[in-house]
N, C-alpha and C positions, 0 to 999 in steps of 0.2 A: 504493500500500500504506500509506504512512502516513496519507494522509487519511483512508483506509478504516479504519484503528484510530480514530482520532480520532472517524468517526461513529458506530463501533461503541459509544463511551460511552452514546449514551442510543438504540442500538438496541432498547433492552429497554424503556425506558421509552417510545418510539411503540410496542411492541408492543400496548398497550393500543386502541391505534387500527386496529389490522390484522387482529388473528386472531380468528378466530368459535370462542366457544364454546358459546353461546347457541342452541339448536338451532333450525333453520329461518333464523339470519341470516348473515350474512356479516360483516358489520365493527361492530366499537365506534367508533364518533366517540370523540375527548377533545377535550369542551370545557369549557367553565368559563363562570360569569359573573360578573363584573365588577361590583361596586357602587362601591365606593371604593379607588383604585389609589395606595399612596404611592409614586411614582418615586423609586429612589435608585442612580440612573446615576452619582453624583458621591459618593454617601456609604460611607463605612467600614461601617456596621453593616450589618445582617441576616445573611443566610444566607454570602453570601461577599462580599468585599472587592469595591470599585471594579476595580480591579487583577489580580482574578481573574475578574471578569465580565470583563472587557475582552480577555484572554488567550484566555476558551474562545471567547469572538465570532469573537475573529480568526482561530482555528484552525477553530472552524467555519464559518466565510465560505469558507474555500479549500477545506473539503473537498467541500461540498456544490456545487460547481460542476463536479466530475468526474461526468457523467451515467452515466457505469460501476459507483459507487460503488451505487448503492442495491442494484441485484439481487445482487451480489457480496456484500455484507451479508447479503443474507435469504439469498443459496444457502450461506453460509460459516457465517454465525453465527447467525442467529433462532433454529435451532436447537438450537445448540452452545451457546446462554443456556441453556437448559431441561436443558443437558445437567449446567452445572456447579451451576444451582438446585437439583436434586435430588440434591447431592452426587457425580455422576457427574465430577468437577473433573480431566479432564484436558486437561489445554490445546492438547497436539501432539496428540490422536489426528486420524485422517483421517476427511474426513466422508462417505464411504462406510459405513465401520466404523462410528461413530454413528448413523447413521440408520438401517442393519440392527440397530443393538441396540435403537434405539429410533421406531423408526417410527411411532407413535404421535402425534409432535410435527407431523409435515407433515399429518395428519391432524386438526388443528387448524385447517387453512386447507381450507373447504370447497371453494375454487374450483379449487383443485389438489393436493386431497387424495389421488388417485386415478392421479396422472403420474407416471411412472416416473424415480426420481433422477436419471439420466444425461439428461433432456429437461427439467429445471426450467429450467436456461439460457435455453431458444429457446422456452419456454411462455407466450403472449401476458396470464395468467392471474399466475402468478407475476411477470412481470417488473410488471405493475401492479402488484399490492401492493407491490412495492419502491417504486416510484415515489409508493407512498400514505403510506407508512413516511418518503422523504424528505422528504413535504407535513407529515407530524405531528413532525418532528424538530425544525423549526422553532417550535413552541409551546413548546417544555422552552427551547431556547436563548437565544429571545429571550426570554424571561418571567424572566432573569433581574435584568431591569434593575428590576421591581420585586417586592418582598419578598410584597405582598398576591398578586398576580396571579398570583408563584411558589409560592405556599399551594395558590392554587384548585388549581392541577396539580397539585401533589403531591396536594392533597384526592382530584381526580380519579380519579388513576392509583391513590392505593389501594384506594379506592372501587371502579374495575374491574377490579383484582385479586384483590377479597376473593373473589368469587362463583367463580374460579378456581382457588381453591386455594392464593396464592400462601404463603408464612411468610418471616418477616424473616430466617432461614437464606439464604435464598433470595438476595436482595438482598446480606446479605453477600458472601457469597461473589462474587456477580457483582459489586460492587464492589474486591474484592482482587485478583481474577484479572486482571481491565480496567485496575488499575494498571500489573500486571507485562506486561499488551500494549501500553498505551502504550510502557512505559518502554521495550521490544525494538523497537519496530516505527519510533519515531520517533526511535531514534540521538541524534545530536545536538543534534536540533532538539527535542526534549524535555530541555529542559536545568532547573536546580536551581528558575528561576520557574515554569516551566510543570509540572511536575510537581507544585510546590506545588498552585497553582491546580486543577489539574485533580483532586488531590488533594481539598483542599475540597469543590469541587464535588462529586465522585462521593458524598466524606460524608455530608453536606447534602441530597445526592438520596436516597441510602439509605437514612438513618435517618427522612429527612422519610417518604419515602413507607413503610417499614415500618411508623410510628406510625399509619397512614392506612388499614390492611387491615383494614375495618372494612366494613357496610351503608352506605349512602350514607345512608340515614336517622340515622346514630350518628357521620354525622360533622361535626365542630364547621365553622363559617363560621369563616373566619379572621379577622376584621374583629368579629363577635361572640362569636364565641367560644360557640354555643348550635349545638346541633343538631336538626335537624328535627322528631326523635323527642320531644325537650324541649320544643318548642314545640308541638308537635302536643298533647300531654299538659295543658301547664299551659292551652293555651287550651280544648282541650274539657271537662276538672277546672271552668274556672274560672265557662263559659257556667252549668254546673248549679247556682253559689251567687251569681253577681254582681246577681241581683235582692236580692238581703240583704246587698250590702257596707257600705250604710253601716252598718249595726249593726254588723258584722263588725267595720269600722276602729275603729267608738267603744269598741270593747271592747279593743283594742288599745292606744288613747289613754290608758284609766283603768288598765291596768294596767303601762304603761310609766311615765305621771305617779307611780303609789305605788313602783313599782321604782325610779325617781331620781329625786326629785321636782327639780332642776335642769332638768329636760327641757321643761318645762311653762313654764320663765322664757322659753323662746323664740318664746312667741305672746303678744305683749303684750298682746292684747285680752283675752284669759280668764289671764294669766299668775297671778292673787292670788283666783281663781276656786277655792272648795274640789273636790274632785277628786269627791266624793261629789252635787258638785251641778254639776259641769258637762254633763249629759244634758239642762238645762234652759236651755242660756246658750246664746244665739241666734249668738253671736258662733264660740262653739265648736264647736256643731252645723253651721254652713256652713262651717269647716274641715274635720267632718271629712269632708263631701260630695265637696268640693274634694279631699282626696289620695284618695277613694275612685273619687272619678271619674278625677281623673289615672290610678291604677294600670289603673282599668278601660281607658282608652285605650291605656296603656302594652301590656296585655296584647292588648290588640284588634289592635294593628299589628304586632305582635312577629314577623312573616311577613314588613313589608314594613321591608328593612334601614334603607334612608336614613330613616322614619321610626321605627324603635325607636332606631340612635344621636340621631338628635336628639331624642330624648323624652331620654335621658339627657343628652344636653347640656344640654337645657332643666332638667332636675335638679339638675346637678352645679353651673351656674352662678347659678340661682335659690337653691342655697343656699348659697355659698362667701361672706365676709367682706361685711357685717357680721354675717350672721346665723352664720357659723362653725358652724356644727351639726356636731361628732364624728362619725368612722364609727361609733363602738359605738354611735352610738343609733340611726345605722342599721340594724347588726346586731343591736339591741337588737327592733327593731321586727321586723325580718324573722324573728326565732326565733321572736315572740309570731302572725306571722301562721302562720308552719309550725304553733303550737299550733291557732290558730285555723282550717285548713285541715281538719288532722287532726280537730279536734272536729265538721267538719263531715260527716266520712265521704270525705274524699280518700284514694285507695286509697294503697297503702305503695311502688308503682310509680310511682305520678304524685305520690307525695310528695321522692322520690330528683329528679324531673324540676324539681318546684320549688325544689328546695335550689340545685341548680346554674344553676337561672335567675337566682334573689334572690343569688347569690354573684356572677354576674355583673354584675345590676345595683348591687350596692353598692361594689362593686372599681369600675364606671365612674363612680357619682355621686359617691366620696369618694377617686378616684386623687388625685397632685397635681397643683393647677393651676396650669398654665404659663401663662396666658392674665395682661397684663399690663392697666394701669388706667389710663397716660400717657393725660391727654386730648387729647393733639392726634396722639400717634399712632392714636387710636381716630377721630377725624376723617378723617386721612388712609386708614387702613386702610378704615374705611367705605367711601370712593368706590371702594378697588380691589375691596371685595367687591361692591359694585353690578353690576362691569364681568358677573362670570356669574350674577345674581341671577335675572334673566330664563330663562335656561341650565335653571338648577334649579327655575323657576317651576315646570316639567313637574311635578315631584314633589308639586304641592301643586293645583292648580286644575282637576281636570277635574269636570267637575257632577254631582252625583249619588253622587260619593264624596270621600276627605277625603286620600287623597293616594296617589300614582303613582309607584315606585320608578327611578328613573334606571338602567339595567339595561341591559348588554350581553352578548351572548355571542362569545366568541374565542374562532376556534379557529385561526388563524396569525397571525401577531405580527409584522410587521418592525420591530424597533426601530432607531431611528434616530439612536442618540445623537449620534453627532459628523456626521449628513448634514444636508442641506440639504431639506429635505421644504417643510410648508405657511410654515413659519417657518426662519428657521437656528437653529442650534446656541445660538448666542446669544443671540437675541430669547429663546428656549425659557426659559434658563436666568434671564436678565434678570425676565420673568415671573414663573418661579416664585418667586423670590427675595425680591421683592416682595409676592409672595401668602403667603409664610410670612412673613414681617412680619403681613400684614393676618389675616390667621386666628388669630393669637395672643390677639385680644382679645375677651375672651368679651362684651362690650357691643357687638359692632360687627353681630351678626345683627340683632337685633328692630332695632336704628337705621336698619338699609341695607330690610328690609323697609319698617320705618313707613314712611320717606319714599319708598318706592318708589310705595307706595298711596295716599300723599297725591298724589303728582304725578299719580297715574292713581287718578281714583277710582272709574273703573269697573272695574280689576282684580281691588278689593276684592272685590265681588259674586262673583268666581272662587274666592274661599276659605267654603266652604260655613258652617266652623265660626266664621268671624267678621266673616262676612259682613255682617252687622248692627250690628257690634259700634260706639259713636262712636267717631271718630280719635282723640279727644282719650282715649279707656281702651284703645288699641291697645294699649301700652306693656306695660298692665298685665295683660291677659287672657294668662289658659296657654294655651289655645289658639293664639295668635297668636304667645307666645315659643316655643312647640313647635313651630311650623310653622315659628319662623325659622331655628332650631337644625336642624331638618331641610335648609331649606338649606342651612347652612355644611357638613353631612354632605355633599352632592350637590357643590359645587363642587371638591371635592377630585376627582373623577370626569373634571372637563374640561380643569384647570391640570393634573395628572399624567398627563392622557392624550397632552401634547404632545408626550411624546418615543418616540410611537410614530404615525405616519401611519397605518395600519392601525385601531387600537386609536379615533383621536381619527376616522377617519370612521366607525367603528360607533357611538360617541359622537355624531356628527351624526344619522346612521340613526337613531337611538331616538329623540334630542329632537325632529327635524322629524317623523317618523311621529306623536310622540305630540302634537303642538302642531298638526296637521294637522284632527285630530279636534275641534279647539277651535278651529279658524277662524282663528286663529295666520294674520296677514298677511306677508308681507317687510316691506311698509314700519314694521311694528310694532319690529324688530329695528334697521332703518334708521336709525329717529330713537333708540333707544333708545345705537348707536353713537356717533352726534352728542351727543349730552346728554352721553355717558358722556365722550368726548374732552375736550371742557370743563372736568365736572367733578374731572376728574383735574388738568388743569390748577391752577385756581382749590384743591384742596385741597392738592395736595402740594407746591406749593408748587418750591424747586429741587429736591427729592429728584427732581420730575418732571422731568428735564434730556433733553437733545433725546437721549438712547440710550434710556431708556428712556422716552417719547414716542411717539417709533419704532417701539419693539416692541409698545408696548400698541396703538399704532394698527394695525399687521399683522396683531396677533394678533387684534385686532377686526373688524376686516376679514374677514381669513378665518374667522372663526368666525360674523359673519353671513351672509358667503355660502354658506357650508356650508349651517347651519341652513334657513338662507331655498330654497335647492334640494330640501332633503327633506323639503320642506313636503308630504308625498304618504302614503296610503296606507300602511302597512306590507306590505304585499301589492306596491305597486310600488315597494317600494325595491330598490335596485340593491346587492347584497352588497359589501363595499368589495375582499373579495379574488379573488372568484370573476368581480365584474360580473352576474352574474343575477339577477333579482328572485323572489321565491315567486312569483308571479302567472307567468311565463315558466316556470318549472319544472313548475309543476301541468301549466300546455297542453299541454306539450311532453309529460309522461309519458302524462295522462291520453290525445292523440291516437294516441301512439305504441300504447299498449294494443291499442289496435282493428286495427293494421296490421301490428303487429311478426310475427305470423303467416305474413305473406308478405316476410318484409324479404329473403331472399335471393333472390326472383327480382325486385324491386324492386331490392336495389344492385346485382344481374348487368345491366339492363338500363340503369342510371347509367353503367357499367365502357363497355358498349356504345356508348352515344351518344357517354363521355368518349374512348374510344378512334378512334373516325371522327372527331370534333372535332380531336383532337393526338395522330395517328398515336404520336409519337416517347413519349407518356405512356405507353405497350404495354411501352416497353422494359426501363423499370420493374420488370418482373416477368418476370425469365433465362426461367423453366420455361417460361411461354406467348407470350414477345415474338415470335417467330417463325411463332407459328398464327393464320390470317386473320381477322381478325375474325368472320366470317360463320360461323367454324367452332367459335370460342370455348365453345358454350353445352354442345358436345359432349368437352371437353379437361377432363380430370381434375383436373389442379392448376389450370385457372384457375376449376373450382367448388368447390376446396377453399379457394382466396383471396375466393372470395365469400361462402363459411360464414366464411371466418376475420375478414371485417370487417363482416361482419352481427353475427355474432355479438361483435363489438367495439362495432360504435355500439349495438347492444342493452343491453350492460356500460353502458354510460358514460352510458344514457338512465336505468336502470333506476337508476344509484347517483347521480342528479345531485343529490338532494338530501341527502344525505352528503356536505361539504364537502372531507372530508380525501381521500375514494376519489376525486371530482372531479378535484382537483388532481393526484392522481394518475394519474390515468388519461390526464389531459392532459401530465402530465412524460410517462409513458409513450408517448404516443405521438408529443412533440417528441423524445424520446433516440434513438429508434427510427425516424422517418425520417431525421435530421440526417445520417446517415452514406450514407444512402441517394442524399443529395443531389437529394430531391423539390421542387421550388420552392412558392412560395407559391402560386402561379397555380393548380399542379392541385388543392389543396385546396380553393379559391375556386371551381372551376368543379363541381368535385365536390358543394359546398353548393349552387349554384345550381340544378346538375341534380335534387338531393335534392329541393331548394322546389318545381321543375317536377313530379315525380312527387308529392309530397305534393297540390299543389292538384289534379292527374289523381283523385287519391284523395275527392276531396272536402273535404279539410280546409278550415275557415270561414277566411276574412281574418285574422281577430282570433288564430285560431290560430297561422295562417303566421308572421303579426308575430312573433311569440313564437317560432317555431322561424328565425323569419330573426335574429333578434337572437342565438340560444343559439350558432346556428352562427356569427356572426361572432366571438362568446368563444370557440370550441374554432378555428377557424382561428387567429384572434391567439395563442394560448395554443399550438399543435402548431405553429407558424409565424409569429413576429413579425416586425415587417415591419424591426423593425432588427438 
């Protein structure tokens, strides 16, 4: 009972993962994607304290290990959420009497929309979704540990609540009530921290995701802070006038020089140039190509995240001290292009989209900057940025376009703060600690680039836009400081993905798929390891002392061998939580299609052979263990156990590529025989007789592969062998 309040906190928040409202489907996924992750397992700020993440971890570590908890939740309260959402707030009523007032809510769940209260219990249909519910609990929990990746969900979930009707009444209230069940249900063991904590939390989730009941198209990236809708707007607005920017910007230019003519002292070359005659100064005119072309790229990528922040980095730091340029001449500039937009015939809708874009980018090109100018820590930091240079190469070199978002999508999280995973705790922290040192220094991107491509100059050729460009004008081309600045955006992706096992093998899955397609070797990675050991050495000097040494070799280590494995396909990559690749999913459904028709005289005669095989497997099952086999095909309940697991591996074929109903359906069916005391063997014999009748069926080799792999993940998963 008390773990079961305890999961009850964010039973509402996996609801978004379970219930169909969307007519004709069955389940919402929540997922998110992941561009840049800052982990702050150790730090005070964001949404809730170190202290208070560490409190709900451990209270949810223990509940979720009680396999009774899930359906006990959906049959108690899934619905008893919706009962106090709609002000119906009472807490003791019985859920009989709620669900006669309100039946409407299980009607929500199309799979057992239709079963009668008193059989929700033993219904093969509901007890999955629970078990789907315990798969999605796990993304809210663990996703505490960073602030960014805690955004995406909350973005999510309000996002699939908007289309449902939810209102931030709603939330409250399910936030206050869940107080006063904690605080009853776990006695003493909810004492003055833990109620703090959990206190927090439930705030933090509330109010985050009330702000969030929005289209998904209107809702802000937490990382930019622009939404879809924004970006859709200013880039199709922009495609209709960007043939006429440079006039656009020159006009901008001469009326911001007469607006403060100080502003004009900041281009040396035209700085004593009269304003009335710089349309004709050679010097001025290729400026003002140069920022018109910048914005045009700026605006061009503004979809793909890692390269909009590093277009801004490449801003913010190409004009921070000596050239000191003021935000208001930023803001100066951007009011004159809002004129300039408007005089163009930008409607007064995609006029509102570009105010909040150019507010965004002026808040990032003129924030303060932290980034320091020590040159020997700019040295040192260098060599650590090298170590995932390669990493985030992904985002910059694929042929034929100008750059590739480092992008994953999560949808279960095991964070691992204080376990022992590809690296320990240690090395993790060792790491990162060192890489916030070296990202500090807004010189250390285009350095760790240059000399990347000078050591390999056939790399160069990989970067489309400078590609051509001499070594010796790397330095200086925007293209080439935008691309670097792109990087530094991307490494934050891999050093804060460490403290999640999960999270850093989707992070391998994207880089080797995407480095795959580019011929991307292991030994490329290999030697690039070796160089980088050295040069860490020879830079940092004793800061490099044998702990950290250590770790950067570990961590190098495992992060070539990762990479160097998912050197494949995105199609045959193996999901880091499920084990399946898309390529095994498609065969497995598309084969299944053609057969699922006859699936129940197909598993009757698997039950058949499994039964002659291992008599004693019959016994299994009270109602028919005593009818002879031979008599089986004619016995009531043992053709209603052959509907009832046909039409289960049916379930579980049909939802495999939904992650979260997946996982569930596989708790479902580990909670559900454990008690049973089924060994591993008959499931194993049970797969193998499946493979026999599948190939009887005609399915091709290439197929089977693919259904013999799926079934060795749903045996592991309903039966691990420890």
């Amino acid at each position: 009972m008390q773990s079961l309040k305890i999961a009850l906190f964010f039973a509402f928040v996996a609801y978004a993962s379970s219930c169909s409202q969307a007519p004709g489907t069955t389940t919402t996924t929540v997922t998110t994607t992941v561009t840049t992750v800052s982990n702050d397992e150790d730090s005070e700020s964001g949404l809730l304290s170190s202290n208070d993440r560490r409190l709900i971890r451990k209270t949810w570590d223990q509940a979720k290990k009680d396999g009774d908890i899930p359906p006990t939740i959906l049959y108690r309260y899934a619905f008893k959420l919706f009962q106090f959402s709609f002000q119906f707030a009472m807490l003791y009523v019985s859920f009989p009497s709620f669900v006669v007032a309100h039946p409407e809510y299980q009607k929500m769940f199309k799979s057992f929309a239709t079963v009668p209260q008193n059989e929700l219990l033993g219904n093969g249909n509901f007890l999955a979704q629970a078990y789907t519910i315990l798969a999605g609990l796990n993304v809210v929990i663990q996703s505490l540990s960073s602030q960014e990746l805690l955004a995406n969900q909350i973005n999510a979930l309000g996002g699939a609540h908007q289309p449902r009707g939810a209102t931030p009444i709603m939330f409250e209230q399910f936030g206050a009530i869940s107080e006063e069940v904690l605080a009853e249900e776990l006695g003493i063991a909810f004492n003055a921290e833990a109620r703090q904590a959990w206190k927090n939390g439930m705030r933090a989730l509330v109010v985050g995701i009330s702000k969030n009941l929005k289209k998904s198209e209107d809702l802000a990236d937490p990382q930019t802070k622009l939404t879809p809708h924004q970006i859709h707007d200013v880039q199709r607005s922009w495609e209709t006038i960007r043939a006429n920017r440079n006039a656009m910007i020159s006009s901008i230019f001469i009326k911001l020089f007469k607006e403060t003519p100080r502003t004009q002292k900041h281009f040396a070359k035209f700085s004593t140039v009269a304003v009335d005659a710089l349309s004709g100064n050679a010097d001025y005119n290729k400026q003002v190509a140069l920022v018109a072309d910048r914005l045009d790229t700026i605006i061009s990528a503004m979809d793909d995240k890692l390269q909009l922040l590093g277009n801004i980095n490449y801003m913010r730091y190409t004009h921070q001290p000596p050239r000191a340029i003021h935000r208001q001449t930023f803001e100066d500039f951007a009011r004159l292009l809002i004129d300039a937009l408007t005089a163009s015939g930008v409607s007064s809708d995609d006029m509102d989209s570009w105010k909040g874009v150019l507010t965004i980018f002026v808040n990032g090109i003129t924030c303060c900057l932290y980034f320091q100018s020590n040159s020997s820590l700019k040295m040192a930091s260098l060599k650590i940025f090298l170590l995932l240079s390669v990493i985030a190469f992904v985002s910059a070199c694929k042929p034929g376009t100008t750059t590739t978002s480092v992008t994953t999508t999560v949808t279960t999280v095991s964070a691992d703060d204080g376990q022992e995973g590809i690296l320990s705790s240690h090395e993790r922290s060792v790491i990162r600690k060192t890489w916030d040192q070296a990202k500090k220094d807004g010189d250390v991107p285009p350095q760790v680039l240059f000399r990347f491509v000078t050591a390999h100059p056939e790399y160069q050729k990989m970067f489309s836009k400078f590609a051509s460009v001499p070594q010796n004008e790397l330095l200086g081309n925007g293209n080439f400081l935008a691309q670097a600045y792109t990087i530094l955006a991307g490494l934050n992706v891999v050093i804060q993905s460490l403290s999640s096992q999960e999270l850093l093998a989707n992070q391998l899955n994207a880089l080797g798929g995407a480095h795959q397609a580019r011929a991307v070797t292991p030994i490329m990675f290999e030697q690039f390891g070796a160089i980088l050991e050295e040069v860490l050495a020879e830079e940092l000097g004793t800061a490099f002392n044998a702990e950290a040494k250590s770790a950067w070799k570990n961590g190098l280590a495992a992060l070539v061998a990762g990479i160097s494995k998912t050197l494949k396909k995105s199609e045959d990559l193996a999901d880091p939580q499920t084990k399946l690749t898309g390529h095994q999913i498609r065969d497995v459904q598309r084969t299944w299609e053609n057969i699922r028709s006859e699936r129940n005289a197909m598993i009757s005669s698997i039950f058949i052979k499994l039964f002659k095989e291992t008599p004693r497997t019959q016994r299994h099952f009270a109602k028919f263990s005593a009818v002879a086999v031979d008599d089986l095909s004619g016995n009531a309940d043992y053709n209603q156990q052959v509907a009832l697991v046909a039409d289960r591996l049916d379930t579980i074929i049909s939802a495999m590529d939904d992650k979260l109903q997946l996982l569930g359906n596989i708790n479902y069916m580990k909670y559900t025989h454990i008690k049973r005391g089924i060994a591993r063997q008959t499931f194993e014999d049970f797969g193998r007789l499946l493979i026999d009748v599948l190939g009887a069926k005609g399915i091709a080799s290439d197929d089977l592969d693919s259904w013999k792999g799926v079934l060795t993940v749903f045996v592991n998963g309903v039966s691990p062998k420890n």
